[in-house]
N, C-alpha and C positions, 0 to 999 in steps of 0.2 A: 490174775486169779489165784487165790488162796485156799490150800484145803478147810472146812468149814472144821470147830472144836468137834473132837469125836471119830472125824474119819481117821481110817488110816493115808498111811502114803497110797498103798495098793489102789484102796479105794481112790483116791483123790487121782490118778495115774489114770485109773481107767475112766474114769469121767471126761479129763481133758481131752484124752483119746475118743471116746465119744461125739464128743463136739466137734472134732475133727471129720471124724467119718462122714456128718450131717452133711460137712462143706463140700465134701470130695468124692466125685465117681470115680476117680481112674485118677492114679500115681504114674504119671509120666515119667518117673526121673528127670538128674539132675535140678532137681529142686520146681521142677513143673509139674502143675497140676489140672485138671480138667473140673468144673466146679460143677455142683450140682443145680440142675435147673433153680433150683429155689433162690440157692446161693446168688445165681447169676443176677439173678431176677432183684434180691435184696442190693446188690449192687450199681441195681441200675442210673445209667447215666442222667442227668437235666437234658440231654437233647438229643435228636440224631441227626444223623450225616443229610445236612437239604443243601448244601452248597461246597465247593469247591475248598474255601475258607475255611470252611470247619472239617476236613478232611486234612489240613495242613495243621489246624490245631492238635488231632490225632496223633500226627506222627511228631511231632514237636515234645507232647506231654509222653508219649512215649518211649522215646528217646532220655527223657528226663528222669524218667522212673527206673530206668536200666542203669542208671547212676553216672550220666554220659556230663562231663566238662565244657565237650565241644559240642556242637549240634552243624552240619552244615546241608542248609538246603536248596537245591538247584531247580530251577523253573524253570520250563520251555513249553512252546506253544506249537503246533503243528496242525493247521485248519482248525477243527473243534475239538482236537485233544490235546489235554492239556498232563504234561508230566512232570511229576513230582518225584526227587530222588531226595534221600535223608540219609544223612550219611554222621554216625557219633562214635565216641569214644566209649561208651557204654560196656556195660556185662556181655553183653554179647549172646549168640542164641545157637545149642552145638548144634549140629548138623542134623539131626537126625529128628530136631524137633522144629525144622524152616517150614516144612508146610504145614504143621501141626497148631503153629500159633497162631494162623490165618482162622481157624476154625472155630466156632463159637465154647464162650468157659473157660478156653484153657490161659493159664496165667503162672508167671513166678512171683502173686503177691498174693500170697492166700493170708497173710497176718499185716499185710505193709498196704491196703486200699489206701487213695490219696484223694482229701477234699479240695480242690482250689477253686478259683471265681470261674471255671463252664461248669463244674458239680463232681461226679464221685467218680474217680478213674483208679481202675483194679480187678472190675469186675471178669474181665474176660472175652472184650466184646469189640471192643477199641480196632484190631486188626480184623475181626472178624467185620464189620461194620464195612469197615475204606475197602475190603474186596467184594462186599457186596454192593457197593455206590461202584465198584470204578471196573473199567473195562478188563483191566489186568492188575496186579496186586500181587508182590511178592519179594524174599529175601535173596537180592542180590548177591550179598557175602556175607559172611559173617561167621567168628571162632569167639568161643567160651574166653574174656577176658582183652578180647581184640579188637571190639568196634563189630558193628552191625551198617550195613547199607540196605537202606526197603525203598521199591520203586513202586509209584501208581502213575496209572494212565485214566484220566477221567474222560469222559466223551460232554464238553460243557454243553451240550446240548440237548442232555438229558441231568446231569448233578452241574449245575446253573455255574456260574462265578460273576465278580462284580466285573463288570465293564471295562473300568481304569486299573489296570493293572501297574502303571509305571509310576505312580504319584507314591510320594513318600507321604508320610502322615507328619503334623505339624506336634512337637510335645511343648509342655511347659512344665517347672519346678514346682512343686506346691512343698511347703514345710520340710525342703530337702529331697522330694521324691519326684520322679518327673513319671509325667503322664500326658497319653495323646489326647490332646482337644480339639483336632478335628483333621479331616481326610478320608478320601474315600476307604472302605471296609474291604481291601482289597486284601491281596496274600501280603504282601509287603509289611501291612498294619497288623493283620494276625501275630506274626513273628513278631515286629516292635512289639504288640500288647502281651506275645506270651514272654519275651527278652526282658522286659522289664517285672515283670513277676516272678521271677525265676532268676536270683542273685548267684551270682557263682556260675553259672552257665552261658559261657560264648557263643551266641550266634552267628552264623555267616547266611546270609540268601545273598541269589543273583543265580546266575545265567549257568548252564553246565564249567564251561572256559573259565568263567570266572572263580569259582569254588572250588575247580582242578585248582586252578593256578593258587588260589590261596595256601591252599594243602601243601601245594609244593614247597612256599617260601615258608610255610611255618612249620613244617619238616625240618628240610632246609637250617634253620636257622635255632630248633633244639638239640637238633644231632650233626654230628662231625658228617664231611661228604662221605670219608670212609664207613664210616655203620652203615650209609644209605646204599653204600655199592656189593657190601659183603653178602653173598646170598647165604651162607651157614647162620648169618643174623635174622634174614626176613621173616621168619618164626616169628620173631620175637617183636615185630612193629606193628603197633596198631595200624586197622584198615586205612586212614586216612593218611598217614605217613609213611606208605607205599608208595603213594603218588611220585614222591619225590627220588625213589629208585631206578626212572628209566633217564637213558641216558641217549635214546634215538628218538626221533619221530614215532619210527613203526612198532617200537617197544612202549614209548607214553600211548598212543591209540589202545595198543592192548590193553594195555592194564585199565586204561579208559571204561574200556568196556565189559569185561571180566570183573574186575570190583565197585564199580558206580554205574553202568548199564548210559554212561554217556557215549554217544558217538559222535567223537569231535572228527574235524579235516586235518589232513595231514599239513595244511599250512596252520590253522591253529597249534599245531604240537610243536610244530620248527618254533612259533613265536612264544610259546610255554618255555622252551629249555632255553632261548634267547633273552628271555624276561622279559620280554615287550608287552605281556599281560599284565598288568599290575593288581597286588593281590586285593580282595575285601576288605572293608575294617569291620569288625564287630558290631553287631547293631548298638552297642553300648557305646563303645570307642566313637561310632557316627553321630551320634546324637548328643556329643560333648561330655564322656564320662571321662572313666580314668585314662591317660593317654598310653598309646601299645608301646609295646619295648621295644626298642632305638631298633630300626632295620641294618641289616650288612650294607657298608658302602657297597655299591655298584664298583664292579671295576671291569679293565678292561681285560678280554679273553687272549690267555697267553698258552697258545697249542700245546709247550713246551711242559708247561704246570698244570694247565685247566684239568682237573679231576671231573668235570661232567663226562667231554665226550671231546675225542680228534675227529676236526670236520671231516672227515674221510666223504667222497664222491660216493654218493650213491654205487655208482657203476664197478667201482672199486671192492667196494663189499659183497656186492654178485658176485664179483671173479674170484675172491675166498670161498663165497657160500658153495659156487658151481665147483671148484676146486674139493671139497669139503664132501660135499655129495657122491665125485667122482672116484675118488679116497674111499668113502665107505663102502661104496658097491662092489670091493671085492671082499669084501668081510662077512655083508647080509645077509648071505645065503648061505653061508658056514651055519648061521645062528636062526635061520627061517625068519629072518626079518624081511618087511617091504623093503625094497631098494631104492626109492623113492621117499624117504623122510619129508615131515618138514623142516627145516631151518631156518636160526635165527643169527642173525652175527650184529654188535656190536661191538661198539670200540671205545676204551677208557685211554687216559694218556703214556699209560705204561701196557695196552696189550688189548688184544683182538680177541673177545670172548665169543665160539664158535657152538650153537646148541642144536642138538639131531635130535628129534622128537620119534624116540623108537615104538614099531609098529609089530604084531607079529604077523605074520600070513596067515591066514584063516584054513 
């Protein structure tokens, strides 16, 4: 838009400013806004949320719009609920505006709407929509510049899905471009039809274990062990590349469920830091695109060197923790703290990291 012959700046300043206003009830900050019903209304999408599948294309394409490289989606099934975790690289969404975004209007693309083959996504409606279809719906984790994790819970016995969930979809090449030619319309096919529309963006779906563990090795394998152990650095790592910071069982579980809202077994997490999971490939990489970057030989675990973790006995890191506990209970009461922390203790190859979770007495 150009001022027309004749106006001034002033004049032309305050017009675009105008046009603004029309769009927008409420300036959220940080670059969010809440849109005005008309707005919303003008934006409206080609379809709404009647199936399972189209609840995954939601969080897919939104994911994409937050400017996210990686996408990774985890799918599990629990009698008729079925949950959905999404977990990217993306912009990220600060604190203060995680339940705001659930709510109808509000949007950080009040100049950037996006057309692609389901229709117009921008409007403001997207997250607002998947918590109105699904039983729970909400922002796991997520920092301004860090990756964003959003979980839903659908009850398929009310927002439907297709039957065969485990079928992959069949593709073929046409003029260079590959496309699915048949397979059931399950979540699997959603993700291949939105992976392959969406160039430049890696997908990962499967199983909560599965998508941990991929995290892990592709952490893992961009950053030194050391950046992944230093805690002065975990500021500064995207959500997904956390994963690959615990170096216990009972420390992977956490983080499990504090920033992915998965609840894996303690024997899955022994067989996560053993690598006996083997990671995802890319929906692209699966279906014969470009091949992934060479993996680290496997080698074998030398107590001596291994920077993961010293197999220490379980029982052996209780007798520090209780040790540790027993140690601070003469100090707690100096400070009006509970004398009863809780504690955390792992162990790397060079030293025994002891954490008191301080409390104050009420």
């Amino acid at each position: 838009m150009e001022p027309e012959k004749g106006d001034s700046l002033l004049d032309f300043v305050s017009s675009v400013a105008g046009e603004e206003l029309l769009k927008v009830e409420e300036n959220l900050g940080d670059g969010f806004v809440r849109l005005r019903v008309s707005e919303a209304e003008r934006r409206q999408a080609k379809h709404d949320i009647r199936w399972v599948e189209d609840a995954v294309v939601e969080l897919l394409r939104n994911s994409r719009d937050a400017g996210a490289s990686r996408i990774f989606l985890a799918t599990s099934k629990d009698g008729h609920l079925r949950r959905l975790v999404c977990i990217d690289d993306g912009e990220g969404i600060p604190e203060h505006l995680q339940q705001a975004v659930f709510e109808p209007r509000v949007t950080s693309k009040l100049e950037t709407m996006t057309m692609d083959s389901y229709g117009v996504h921008g409007r403001g409606m997207a997250l607002y929509s998947l918590m109105s279809n699904a039983v729970e719906a909400g922002v796991v984790w997520s920092r301004p510049r860090r990756g964003t994790t959003i979980a839903i819970v659908a009850d398929t016995s009310v927002l439907a899905e297709r039957k065969d969930q485990s079928t992959w979809p069949d593709t073929q090449v046409f003029n260079g471009t590959s496309a699915v030619v048949k397979g059931p319309h399950n979540i699997v096919r959603t993700a291949v039809e939105f992976a392959l529309e969406a160039p430049g963006v890696d997908v990962f779906v499967g199983t909560p274990a599965d998508v941990l563990s991929t995290m892990r090795s592709l952490a893992a394998a961009e950053r030194t062990m050391d950046s992944l152990f230093d805690d002065a650095q975990a500021e500064d790592l995207d959500v997904w590349h956390r994963a690959a910071t615990a170096v216990d069982p009972e420390r992977l579980c956490l983080l499990a469920r504090e920033l992915y809202g998965f609840s894996i077994s303690h024997r899955n997490a022994q067989r996560m830091l053993a690598e006996e999971i083997p990671p995802l490939q890319s929906i692209v990489e699966r279906l014969g695109g470009p091949s992934p970057p060479p993996q680290r030989p496997k080698r074998a675990v030398d107590l001596a060197k291994d920077r993961r973790t010293v197999r220490l006995e379980r029982e052996d890191l209780d007798t520090v923790a209780t040790a540790a506990v027993s140690a601070f209970r003469q100090v707690a009461e100096k400070y009006y703290l509970k004398t009863d922390p809780e504690v955390r203790v792992s162990a790397t190859s060079d030293e025994i990291r002891i954490r008191l979770l301080l409390q104050k007495l009420e």
